[in-house]
C-alpha positions as CSV (number, residue, x, y, z in Angstrom):
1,X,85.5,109.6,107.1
2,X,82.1,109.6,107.4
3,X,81.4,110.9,104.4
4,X,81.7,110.5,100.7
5,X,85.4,111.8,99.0
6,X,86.4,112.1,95.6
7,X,89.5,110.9,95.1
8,X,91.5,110.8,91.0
9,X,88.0,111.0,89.8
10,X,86.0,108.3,91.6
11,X,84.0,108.0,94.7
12,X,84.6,106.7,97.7
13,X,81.8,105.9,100.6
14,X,82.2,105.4,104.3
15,X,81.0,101.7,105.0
16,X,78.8,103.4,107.7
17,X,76.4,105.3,105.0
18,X,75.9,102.0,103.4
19,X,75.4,99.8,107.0
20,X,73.2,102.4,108.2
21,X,71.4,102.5,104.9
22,X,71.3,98.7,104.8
23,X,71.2,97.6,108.6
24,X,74.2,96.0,108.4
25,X,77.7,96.1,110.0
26,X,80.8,97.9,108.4
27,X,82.5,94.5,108.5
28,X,79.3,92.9,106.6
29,X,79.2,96.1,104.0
30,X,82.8,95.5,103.2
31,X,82.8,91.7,103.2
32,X,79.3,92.1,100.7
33,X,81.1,94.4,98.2
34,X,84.4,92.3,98.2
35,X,81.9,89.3,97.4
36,X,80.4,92.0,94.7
37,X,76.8,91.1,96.4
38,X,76.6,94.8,97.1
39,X,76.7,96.7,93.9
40,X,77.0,100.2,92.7
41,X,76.0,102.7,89.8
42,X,77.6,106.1,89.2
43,X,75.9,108.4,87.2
44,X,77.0,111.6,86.1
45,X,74.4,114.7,85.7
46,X,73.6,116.5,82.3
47,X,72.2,120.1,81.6
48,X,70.9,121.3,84.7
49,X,72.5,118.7,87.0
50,X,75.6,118.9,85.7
51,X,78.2,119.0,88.5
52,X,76.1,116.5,90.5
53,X,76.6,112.9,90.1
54,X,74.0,110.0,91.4
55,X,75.5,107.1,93.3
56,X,72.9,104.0,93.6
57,X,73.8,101.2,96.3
58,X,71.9,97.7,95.2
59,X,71.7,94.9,98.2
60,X,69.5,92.2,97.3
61,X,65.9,93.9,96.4
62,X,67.1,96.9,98.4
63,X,69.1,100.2,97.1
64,X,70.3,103.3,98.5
65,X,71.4,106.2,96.8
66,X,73.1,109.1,97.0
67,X,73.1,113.1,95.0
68,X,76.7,114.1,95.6
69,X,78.5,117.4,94.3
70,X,81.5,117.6,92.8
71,X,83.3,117.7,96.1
72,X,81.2,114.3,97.0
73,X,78.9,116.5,99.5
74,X,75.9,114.4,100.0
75,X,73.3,116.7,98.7
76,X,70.6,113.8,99.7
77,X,70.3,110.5,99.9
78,X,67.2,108.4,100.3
79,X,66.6,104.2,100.6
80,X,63.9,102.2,100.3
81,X,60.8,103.9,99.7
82,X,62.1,106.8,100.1
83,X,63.4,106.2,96.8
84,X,60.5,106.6,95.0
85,X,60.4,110.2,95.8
């Protein structure tokens, strides 16, 4: 899987999104979110993003984050500065 499933409702990511979003190994990524050092948001889209959902990766003072549909089909993802767009 290098992707992002749905699976009974919730999301799951590939370590690799996350290690290449966060220059980290898989083994780092999982060991970080079993320590709960890596955190996550899900948000859920309204009116015209309904169907779409928002999932926001926090690492320190860095974050990635990813517009999935309802299949999880990354629809795009940004980190860092990127962002800001």
């Amino acid at each position: 899987m290098t992707t992002i499933e749905r699976k009974a409702g919730d999301f799951v990511i590939d370590a690799t999104l996350l290690a290449d979003a966060f220059g980290l190994s898989q083994d780092q990524i999982k060991a970080r979110m079993r320590a709960g050092t890596i955190t996550s948001r899900c948000e859920a889209g309204t009116d015209e993003d309904a169907g779409h959902w928002r999932l926001t990766f926090h690492h320190g003072n860095r974050a990635c984050r990813f517009i999935v549909d309802e299949a999880g089909s990354i629809e795009r993802a940004a980190h860092g500065r990127d962002l800001a767009v």
